[in-house]
PDB file of N, H, CA, C and O in Angstrom:
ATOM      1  N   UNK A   1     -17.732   8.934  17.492  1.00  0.00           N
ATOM      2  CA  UNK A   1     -16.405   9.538  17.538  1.00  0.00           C
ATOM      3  C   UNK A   1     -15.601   8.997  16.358  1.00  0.00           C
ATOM      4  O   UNK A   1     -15.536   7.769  16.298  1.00  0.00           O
ATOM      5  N   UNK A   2     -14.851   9.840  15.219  1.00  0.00           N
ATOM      6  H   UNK A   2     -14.904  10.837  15.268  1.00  0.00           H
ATOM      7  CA  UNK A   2     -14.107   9.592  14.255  1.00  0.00           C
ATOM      8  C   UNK A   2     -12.934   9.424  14.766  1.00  0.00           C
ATOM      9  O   UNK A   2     -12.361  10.360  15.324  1.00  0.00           O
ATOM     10  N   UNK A   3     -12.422   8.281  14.665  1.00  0.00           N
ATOM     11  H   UNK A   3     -12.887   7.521  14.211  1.00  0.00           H
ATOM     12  CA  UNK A   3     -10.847   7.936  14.703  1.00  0.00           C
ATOM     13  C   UNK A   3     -10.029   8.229  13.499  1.00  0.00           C
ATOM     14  O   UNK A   3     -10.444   7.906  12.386  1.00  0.00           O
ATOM     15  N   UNK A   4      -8.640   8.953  13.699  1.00  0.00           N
ATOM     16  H   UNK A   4      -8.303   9.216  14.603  1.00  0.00           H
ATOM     17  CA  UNK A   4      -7.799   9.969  12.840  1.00  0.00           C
ATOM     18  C   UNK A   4      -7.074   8.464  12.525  1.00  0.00           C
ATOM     19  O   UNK A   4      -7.154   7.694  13.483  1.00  0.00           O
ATOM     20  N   UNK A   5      -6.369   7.922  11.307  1.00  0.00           N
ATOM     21  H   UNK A   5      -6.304   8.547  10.529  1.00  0.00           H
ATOM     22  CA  UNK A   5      -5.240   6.999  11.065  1.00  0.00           C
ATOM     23  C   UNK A   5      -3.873   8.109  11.374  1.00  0.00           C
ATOM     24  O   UNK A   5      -3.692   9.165  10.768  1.00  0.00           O
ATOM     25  N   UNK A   6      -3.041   7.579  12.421  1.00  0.00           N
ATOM     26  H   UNK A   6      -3.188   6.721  12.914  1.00  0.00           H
ATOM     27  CA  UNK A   6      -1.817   8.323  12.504  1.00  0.00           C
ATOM     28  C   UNK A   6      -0.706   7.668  12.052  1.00  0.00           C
ATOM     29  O   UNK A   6      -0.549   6.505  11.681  1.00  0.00           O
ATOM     30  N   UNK A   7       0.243   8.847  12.165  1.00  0.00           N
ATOM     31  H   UNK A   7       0.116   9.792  12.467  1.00  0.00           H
ATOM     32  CA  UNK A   7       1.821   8.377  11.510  1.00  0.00           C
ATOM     33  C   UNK A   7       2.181   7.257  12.607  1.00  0.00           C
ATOM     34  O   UNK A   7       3.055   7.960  13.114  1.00  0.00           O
ATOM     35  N   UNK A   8       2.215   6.278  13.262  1.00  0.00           N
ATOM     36  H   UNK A   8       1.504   5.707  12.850  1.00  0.00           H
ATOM     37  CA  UNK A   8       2.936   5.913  14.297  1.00  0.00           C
ATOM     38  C   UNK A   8       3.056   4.097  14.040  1.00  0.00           C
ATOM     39  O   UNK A   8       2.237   3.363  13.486  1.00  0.00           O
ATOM     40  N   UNK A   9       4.295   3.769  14.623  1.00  0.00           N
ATOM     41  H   UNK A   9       4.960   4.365  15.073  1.00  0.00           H
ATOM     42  CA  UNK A   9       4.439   2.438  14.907  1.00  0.00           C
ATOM     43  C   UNK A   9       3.898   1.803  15.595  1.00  0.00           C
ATOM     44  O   UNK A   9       3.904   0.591  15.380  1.00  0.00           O
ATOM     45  N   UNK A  10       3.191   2.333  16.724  1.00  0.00           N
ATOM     46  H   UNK A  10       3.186   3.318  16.899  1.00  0.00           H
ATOM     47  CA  UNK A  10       2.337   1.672  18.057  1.00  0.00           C
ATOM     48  C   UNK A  10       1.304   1.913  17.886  1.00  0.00           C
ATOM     49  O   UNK A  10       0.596   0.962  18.217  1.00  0.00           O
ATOM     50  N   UNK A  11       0.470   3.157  17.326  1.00  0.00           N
ATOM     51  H   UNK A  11       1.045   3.929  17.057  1.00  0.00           H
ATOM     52  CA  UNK A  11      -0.845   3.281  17.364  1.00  0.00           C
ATOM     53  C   UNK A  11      -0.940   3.567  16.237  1.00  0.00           C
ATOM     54  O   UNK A  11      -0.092   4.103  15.522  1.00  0.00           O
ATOM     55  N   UNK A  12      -2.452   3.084  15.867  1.00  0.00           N
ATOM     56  H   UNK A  12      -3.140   2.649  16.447  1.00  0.00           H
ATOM     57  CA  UNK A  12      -3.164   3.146  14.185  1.00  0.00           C
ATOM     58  C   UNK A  12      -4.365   3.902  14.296  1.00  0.00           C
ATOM     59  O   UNK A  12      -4.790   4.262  13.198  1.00  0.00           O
ATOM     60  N   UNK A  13      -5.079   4.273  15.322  1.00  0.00           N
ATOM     61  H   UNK A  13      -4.734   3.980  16.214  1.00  0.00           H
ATOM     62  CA  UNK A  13      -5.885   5.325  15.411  1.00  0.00           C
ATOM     63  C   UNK A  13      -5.971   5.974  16.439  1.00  0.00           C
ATOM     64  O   UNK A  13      -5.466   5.388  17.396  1.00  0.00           O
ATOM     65  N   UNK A  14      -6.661   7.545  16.803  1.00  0.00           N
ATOM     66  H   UNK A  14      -7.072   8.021  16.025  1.00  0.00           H
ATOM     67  CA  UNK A  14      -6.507   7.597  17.759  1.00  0.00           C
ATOM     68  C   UNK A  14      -7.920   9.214  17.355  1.00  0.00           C
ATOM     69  O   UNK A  14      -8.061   9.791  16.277  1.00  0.00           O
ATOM     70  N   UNK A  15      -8.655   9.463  18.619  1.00  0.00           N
ATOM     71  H   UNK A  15      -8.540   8.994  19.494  1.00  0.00           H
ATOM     72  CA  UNK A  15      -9.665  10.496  18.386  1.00  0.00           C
ATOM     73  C   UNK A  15      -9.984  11.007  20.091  1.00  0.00           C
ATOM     74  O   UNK A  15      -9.725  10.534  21.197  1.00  0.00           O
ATOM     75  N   UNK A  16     -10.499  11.906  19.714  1.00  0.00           N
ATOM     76  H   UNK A  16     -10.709  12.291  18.815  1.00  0.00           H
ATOM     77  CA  UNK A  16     -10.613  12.556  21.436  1.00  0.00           C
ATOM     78  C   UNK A  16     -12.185  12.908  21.285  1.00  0.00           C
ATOM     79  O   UNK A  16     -12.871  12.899  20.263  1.00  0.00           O
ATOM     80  N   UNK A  17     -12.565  13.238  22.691  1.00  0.00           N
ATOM     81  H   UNK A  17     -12.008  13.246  23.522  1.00  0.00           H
ATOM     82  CA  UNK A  17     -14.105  13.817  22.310  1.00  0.00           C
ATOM     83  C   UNK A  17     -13.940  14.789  23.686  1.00  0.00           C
ATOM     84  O   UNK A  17     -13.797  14.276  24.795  1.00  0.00           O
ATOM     85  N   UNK A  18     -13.963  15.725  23.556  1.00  0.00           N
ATOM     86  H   UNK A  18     -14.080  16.142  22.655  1.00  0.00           H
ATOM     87  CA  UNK A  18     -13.769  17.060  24.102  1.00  0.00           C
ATOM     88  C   UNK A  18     -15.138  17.325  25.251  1.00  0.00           C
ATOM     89  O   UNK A  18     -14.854  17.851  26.327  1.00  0.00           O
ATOM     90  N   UNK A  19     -15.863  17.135  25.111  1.00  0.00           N
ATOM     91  H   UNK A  19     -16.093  16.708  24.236  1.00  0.00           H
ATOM     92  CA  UNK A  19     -17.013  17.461  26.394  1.00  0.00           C
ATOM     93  C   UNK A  19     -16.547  15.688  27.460  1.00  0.00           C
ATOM     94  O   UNK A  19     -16.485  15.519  28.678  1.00  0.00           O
ATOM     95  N   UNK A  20     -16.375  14.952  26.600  1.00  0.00           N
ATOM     96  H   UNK A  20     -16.426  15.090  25.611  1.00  0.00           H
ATOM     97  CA  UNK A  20     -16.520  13.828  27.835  1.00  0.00           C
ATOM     98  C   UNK A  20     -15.004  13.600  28.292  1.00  0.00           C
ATOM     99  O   UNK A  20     -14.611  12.690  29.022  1.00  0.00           O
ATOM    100  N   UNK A  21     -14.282  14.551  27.748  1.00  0.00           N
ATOM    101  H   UNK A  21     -14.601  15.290  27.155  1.00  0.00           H
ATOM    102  CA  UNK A  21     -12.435  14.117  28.075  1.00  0.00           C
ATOM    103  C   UNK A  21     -12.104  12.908  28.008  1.00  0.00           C
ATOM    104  O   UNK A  21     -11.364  12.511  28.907  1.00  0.00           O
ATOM    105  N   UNK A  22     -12.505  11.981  27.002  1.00  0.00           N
ATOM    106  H   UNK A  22     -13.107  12.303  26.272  1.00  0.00           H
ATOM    107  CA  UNK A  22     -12.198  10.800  26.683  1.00  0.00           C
ATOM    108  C   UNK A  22     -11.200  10.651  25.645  1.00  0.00           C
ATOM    109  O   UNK A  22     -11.545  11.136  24.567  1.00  0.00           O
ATOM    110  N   UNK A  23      -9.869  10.022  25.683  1.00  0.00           N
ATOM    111  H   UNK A  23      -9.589   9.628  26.559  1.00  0.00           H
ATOM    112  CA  UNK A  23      -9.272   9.500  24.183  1.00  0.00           C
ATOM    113  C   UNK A  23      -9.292   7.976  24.060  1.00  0.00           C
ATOM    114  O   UNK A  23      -9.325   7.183  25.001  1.00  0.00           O
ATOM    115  N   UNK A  24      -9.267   7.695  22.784  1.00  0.00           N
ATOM    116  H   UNK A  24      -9.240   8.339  22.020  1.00  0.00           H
ATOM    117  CA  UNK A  24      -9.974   7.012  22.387  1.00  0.00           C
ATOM    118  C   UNK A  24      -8.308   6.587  21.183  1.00  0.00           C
ATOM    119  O   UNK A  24      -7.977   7.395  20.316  1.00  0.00           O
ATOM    120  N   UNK A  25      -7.448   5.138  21.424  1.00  0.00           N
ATOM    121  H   UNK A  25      -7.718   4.482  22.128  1.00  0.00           H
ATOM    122  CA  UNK A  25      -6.676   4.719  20.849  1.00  0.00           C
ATOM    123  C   UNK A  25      -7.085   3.059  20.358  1.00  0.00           C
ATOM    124  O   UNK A  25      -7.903   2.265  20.821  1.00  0.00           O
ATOM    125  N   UNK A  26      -6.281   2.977  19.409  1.00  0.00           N
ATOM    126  H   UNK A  26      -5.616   3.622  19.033  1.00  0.00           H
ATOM    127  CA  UNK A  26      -6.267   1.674  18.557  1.00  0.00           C
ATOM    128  C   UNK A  26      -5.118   1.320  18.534  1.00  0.00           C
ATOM    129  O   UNK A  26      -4.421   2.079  17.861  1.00  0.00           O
ATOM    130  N   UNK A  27      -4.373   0.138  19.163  1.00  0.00           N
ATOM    131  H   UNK A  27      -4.940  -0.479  19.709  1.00  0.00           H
ATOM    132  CA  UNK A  27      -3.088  -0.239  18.782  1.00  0.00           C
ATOM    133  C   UNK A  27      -2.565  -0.886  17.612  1.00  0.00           C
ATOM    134  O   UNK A  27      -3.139  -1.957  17.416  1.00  0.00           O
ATOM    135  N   UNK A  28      -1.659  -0.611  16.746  1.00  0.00           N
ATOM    136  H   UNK A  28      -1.192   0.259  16.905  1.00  0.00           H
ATOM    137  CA  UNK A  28      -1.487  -1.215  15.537  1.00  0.00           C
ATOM    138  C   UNK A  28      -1.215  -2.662  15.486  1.00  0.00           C
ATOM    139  O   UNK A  28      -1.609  -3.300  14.509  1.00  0.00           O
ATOM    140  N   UNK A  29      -0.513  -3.300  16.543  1.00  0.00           N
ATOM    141  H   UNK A  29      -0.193  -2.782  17.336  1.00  0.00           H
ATOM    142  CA  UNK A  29       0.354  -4.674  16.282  1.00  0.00           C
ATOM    143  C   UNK A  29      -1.188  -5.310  16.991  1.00  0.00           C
ATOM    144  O   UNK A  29      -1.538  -6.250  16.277  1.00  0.00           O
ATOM    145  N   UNK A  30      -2.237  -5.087  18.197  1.00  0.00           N
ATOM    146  H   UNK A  30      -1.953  -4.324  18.777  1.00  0.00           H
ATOM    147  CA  UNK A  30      -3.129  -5.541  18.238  1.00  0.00           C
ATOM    148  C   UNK A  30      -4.353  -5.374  18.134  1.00  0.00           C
ATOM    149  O   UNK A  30      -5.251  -5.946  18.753  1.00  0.00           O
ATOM    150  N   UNK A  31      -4.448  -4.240  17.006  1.00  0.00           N
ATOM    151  H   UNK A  31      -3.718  -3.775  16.503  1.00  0.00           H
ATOM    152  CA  UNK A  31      -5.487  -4.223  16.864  1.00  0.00           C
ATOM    153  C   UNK A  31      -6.673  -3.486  17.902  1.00  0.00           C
ATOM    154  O   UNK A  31      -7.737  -3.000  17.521  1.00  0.00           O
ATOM    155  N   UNK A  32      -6.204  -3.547  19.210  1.00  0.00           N
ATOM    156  H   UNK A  32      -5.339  -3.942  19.520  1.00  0.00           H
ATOM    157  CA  UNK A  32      -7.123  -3.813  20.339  1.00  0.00           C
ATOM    158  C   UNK A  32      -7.380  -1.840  20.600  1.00  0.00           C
ATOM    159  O   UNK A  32      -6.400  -1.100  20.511  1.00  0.00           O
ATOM    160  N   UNK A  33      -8.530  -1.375  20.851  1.00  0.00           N
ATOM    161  H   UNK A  33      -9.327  -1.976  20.923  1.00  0.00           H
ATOM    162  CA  UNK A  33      -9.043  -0.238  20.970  1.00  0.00           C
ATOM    163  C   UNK A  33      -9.576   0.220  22.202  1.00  0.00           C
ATOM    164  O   UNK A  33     -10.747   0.041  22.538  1.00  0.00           O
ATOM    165  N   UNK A  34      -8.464   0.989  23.079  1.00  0.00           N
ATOM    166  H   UNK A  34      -7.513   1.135  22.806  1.00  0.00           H
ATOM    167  CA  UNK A  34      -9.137   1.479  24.601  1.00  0.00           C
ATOM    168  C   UNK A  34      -9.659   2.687  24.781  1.00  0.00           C
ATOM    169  O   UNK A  34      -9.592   3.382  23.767  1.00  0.00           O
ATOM    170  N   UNK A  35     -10.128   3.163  25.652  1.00  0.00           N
ATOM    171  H   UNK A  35     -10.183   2.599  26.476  1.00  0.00           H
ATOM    172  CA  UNK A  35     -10.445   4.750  25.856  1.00  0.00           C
ATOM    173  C   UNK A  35     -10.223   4.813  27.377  1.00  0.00           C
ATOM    174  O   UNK A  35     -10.637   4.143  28.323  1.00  0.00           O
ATOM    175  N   UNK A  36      -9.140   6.234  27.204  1.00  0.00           N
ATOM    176  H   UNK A  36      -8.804   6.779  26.436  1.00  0.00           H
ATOM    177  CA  UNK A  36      -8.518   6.566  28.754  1.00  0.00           C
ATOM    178  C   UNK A  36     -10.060   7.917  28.807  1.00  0.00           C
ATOM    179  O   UNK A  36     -10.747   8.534  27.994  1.00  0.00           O
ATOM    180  N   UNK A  37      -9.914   7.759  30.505  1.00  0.00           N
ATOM    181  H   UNK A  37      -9.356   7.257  31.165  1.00  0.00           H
ATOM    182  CA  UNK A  37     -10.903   8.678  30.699  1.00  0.00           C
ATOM    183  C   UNK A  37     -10.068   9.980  31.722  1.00  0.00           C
ATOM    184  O   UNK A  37      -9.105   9.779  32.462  1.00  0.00           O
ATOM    185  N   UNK A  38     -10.901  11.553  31.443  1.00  0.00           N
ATOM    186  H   UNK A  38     -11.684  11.717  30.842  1.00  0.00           H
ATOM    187  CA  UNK A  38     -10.572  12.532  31.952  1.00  0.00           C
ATOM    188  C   UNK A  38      -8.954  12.793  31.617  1.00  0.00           C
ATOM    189  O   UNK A  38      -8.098  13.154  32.425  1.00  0.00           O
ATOM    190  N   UNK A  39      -8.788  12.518  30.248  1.00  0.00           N
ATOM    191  H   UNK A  39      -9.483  12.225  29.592  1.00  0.00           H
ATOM    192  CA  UNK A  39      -7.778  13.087  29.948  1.00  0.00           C
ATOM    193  C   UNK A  39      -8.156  14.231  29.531  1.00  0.00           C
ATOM    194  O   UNK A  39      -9.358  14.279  29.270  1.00  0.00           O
ATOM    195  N   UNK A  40      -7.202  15.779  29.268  1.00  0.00           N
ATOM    196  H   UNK A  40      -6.226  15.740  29.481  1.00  0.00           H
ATOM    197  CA  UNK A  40      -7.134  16.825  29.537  1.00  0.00           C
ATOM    198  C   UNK A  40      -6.716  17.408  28.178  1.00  0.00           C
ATOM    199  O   UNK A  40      -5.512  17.422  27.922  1.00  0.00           O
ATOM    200  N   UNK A  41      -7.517  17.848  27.361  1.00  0.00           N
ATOM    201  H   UNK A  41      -8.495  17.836  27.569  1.00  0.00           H
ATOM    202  CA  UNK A  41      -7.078  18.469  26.055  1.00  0.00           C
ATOM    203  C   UNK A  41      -5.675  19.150  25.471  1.00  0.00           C
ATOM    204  O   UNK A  41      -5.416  19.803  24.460  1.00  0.00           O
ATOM    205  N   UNK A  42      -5.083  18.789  26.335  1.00  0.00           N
ATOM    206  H   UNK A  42      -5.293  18.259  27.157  1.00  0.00           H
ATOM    207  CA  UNK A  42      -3.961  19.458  26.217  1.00  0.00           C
ATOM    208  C   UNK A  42      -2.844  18.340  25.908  1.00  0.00           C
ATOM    209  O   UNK A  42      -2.065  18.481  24.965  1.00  0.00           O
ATOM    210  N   UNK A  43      -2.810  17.039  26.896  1.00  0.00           N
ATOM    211  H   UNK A  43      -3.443  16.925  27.662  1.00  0.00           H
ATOM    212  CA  UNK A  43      -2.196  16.116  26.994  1.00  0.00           C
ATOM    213  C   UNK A  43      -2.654  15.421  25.268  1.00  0.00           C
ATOM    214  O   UNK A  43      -1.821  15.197  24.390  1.00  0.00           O
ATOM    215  N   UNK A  44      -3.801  15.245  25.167  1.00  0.00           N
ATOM    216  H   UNK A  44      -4.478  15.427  25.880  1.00  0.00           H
ATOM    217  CA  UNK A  44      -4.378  14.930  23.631  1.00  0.00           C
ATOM    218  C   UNK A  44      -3.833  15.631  22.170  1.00  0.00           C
ATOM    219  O   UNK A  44      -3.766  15.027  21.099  1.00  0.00           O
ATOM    220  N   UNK A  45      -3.448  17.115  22.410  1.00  0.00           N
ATOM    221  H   UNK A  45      -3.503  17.605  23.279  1.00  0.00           H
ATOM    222  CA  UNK A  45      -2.980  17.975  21.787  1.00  0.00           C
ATOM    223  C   UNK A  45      -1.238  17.448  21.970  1.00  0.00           C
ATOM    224  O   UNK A  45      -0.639  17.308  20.903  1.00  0.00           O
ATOM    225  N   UNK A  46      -0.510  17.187  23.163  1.00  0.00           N
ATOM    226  H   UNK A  46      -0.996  17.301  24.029  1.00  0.00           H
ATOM    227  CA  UNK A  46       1.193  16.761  22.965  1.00  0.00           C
ATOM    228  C   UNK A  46       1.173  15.645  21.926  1.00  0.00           C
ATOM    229  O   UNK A  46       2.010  15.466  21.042  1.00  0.00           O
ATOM    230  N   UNK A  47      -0.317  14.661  22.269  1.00  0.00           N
ATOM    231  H   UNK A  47      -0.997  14.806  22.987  1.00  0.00           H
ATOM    232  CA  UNK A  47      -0.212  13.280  21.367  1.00  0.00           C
ATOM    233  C   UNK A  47      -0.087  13.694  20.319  1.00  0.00           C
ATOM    234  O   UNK A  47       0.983  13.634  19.714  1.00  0.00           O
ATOM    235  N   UNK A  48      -1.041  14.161  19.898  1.00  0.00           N
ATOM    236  H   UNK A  48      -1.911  14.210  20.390  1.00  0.00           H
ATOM    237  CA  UNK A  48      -0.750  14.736  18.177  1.00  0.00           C
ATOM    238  C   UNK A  48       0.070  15.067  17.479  1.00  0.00           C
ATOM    239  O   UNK A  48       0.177  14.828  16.276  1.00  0.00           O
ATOM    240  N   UNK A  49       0.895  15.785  18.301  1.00  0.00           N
ATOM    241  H   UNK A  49       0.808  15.979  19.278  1.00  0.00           H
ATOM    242  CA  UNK A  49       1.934  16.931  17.835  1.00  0.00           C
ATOM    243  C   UNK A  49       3.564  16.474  18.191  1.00  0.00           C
ATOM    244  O   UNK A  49       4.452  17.296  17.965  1.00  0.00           O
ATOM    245  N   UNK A  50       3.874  15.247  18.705  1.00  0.00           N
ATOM    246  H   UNK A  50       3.152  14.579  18.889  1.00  0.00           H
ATOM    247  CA  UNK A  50       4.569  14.641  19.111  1.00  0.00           C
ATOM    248  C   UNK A  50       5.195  14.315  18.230  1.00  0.00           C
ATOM    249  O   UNK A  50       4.558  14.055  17.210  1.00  0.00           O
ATOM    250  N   UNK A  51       7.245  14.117  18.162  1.00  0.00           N
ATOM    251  H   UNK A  51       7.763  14.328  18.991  1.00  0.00           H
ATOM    252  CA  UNK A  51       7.480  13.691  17.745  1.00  0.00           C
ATOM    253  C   UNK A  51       7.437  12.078  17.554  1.00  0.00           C
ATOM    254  O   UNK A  51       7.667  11.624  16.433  1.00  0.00           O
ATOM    255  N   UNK A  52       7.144  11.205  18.640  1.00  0.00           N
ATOM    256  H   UNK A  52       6.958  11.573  19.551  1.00  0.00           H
ATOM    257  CA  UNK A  52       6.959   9.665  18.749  1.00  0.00           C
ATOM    258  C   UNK A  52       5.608   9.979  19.348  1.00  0.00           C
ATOM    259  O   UNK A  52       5.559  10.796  20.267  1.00  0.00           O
ATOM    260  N   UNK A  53       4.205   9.242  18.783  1.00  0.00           N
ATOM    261  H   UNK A  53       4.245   8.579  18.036  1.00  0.00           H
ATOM    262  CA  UNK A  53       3.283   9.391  19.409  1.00  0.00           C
ATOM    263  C   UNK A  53       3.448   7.812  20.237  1.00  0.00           C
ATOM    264  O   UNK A  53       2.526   7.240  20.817  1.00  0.00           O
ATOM    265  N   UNK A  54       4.102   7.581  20.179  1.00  0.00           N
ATOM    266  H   UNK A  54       4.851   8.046  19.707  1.00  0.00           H
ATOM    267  CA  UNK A  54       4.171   5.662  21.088  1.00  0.00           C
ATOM    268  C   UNK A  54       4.757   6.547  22.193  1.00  0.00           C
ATOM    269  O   UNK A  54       3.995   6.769  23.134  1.00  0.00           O
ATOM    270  N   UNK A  55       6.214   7.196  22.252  1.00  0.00           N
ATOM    271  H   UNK A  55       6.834   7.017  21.488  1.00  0.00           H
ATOM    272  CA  UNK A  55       6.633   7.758  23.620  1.00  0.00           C
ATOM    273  C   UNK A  55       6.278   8.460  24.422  1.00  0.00           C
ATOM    274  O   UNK A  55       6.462   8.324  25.631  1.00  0.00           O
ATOM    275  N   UNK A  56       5.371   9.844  23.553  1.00  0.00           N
ATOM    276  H   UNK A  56       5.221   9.954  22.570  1.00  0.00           H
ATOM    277  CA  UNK A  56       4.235  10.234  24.370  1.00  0.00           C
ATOM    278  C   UNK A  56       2.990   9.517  24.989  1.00  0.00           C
ATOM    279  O   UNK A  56       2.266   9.906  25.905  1.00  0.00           O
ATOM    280  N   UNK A  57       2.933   8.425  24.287  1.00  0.00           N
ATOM    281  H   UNK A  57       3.521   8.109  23.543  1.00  0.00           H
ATOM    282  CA  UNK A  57       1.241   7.420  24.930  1.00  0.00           C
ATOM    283  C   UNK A  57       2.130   7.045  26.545  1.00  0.00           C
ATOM    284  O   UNK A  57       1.758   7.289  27.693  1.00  0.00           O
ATOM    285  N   UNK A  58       3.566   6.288  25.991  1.00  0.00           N
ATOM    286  H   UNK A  58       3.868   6.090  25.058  1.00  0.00           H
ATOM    287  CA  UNK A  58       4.030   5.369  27.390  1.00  0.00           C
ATOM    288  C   UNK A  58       4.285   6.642  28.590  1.00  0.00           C
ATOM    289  O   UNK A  58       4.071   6.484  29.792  1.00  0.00           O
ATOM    290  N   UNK A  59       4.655   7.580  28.123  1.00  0.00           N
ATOM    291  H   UNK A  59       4.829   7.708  27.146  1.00  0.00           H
ATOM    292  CA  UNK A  59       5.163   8.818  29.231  1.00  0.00           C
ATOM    293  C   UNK A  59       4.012   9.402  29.365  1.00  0.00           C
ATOM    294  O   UNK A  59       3.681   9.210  30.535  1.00  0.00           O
ATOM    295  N   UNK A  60       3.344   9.907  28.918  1.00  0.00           N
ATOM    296  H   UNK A  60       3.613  10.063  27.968  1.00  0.00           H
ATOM    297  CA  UNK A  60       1.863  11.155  29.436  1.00  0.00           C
ATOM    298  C   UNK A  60       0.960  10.439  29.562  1.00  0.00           C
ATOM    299  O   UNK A  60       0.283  11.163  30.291  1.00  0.00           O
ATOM    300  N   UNK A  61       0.137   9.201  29.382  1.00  0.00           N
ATOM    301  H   UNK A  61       0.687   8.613  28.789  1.00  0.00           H
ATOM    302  CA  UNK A  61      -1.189   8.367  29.284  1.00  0.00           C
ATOM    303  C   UNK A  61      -0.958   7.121  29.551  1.00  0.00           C
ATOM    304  O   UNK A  61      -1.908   6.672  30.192  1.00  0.00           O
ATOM    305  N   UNK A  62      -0.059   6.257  29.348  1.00  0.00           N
ATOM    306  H   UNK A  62       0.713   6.621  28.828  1.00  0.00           H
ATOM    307  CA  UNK A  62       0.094   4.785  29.685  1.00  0.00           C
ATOM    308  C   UNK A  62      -0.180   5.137  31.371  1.00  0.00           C
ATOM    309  O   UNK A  62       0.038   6.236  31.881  1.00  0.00           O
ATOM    310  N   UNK A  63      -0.602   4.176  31.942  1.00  0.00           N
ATOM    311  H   UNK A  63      -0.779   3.283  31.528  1.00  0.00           H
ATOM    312  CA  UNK A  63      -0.349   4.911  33.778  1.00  0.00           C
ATOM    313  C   UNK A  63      -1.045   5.736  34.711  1.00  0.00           C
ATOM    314  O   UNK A  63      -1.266   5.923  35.908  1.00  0.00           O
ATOM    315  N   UNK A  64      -1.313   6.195  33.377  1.00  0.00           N
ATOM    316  H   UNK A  64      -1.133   6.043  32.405  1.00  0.00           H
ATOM    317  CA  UNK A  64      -1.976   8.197  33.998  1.00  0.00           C
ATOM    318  C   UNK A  64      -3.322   7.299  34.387  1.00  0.00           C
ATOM    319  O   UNK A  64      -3.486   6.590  35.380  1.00  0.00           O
ATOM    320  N   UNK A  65      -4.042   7.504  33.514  1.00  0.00           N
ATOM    321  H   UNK A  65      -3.909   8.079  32.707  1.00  0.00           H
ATOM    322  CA  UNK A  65      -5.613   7.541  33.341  1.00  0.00           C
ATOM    323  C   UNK A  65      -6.776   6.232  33.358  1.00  0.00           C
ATOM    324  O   UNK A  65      -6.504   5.217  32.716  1.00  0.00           O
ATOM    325  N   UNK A  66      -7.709   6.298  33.911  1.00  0.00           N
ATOM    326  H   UNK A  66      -7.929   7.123  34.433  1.00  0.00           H
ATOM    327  CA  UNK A  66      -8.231   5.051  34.467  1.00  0.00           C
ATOM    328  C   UNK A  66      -9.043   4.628  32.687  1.00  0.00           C
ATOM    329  O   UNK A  66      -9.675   5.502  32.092  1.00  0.00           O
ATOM    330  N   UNK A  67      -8.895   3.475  32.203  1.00  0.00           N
ATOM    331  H   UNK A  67      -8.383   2.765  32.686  1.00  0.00           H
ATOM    332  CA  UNK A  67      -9.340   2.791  30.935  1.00  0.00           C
ATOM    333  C   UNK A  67     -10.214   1.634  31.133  1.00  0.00           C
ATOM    334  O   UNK A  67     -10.541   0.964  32.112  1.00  0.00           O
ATOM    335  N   UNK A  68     -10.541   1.617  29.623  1.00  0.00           N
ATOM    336  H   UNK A  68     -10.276   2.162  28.827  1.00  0.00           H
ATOM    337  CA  UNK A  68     -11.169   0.119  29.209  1.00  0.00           C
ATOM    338  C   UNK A  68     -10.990  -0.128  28.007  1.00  0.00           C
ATOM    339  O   UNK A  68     -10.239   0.531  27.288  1.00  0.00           O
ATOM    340  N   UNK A  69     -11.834  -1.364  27.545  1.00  0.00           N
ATOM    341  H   UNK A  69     -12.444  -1.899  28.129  1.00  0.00           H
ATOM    342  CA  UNK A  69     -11.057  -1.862  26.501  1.00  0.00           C
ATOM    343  C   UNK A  69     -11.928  -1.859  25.654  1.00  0.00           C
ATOM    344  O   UNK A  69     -12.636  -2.760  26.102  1.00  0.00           O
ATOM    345  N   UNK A  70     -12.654  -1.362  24.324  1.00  0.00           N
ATOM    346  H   UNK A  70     -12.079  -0.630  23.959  1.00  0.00           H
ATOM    347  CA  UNK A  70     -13.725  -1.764  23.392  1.00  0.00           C
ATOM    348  C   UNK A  70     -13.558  -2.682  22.859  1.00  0.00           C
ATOM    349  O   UNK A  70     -12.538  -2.897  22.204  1.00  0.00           O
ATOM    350  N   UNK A  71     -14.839  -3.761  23.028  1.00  0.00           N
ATOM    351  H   UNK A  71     -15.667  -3.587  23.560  1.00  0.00           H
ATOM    352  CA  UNK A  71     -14.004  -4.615  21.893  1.00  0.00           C
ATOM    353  C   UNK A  71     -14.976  -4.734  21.037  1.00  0.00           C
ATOM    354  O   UNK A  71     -16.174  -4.485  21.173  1.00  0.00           O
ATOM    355  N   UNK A  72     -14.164  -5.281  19.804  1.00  0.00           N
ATOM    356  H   UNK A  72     -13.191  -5.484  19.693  1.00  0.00           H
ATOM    357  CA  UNK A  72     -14.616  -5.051  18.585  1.00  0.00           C
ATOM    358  C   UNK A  72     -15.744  -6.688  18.139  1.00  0.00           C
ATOM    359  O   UNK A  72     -15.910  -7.773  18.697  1.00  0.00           O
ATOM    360  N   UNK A  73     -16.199  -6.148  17.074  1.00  0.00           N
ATOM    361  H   UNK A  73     -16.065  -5.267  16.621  1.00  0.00           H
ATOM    362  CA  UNK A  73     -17.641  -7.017  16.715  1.00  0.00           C
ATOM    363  C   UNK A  73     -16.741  -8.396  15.763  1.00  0.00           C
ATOM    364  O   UNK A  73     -17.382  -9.325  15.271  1.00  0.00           O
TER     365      UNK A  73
END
């Protein structure tokens, strides 16, 4: 899965994968990379298109969706 670099203060990457409804974020201040599961292409599509993609993560996905954490090598 290719992670997009976005415009945002809170997040530094972020990629979806469409058959497994997974998104897939990188936080900027830690670095740290989760993936929410059975999120809904649509909710992935507000992220994008959002004017604050941090206010859309805390309002539509912070909460919502059951996660984990990748961690890195």
């Amino acid at each position: 899965m290719n992670m997009a670099y976005v415009q945002s203060s809170a997040l530094e990457q972020v990629s979806y994968d469409e058959k497994a409804h997974t998104l897939c974020a990188t936080f900027r201040e830690t670095h740290r990379t989760y993936v929410y599961e059975d999120v809904p292409q649509e909710i992935y599509d507000g992220l994008i298109f959002a004017d604050s993609l941090g206010r859309y993560f805390n309002t539509h996905i912070r909460d919502h969706f059951s996660f984990h954490e990748i961690k890195q090598h």
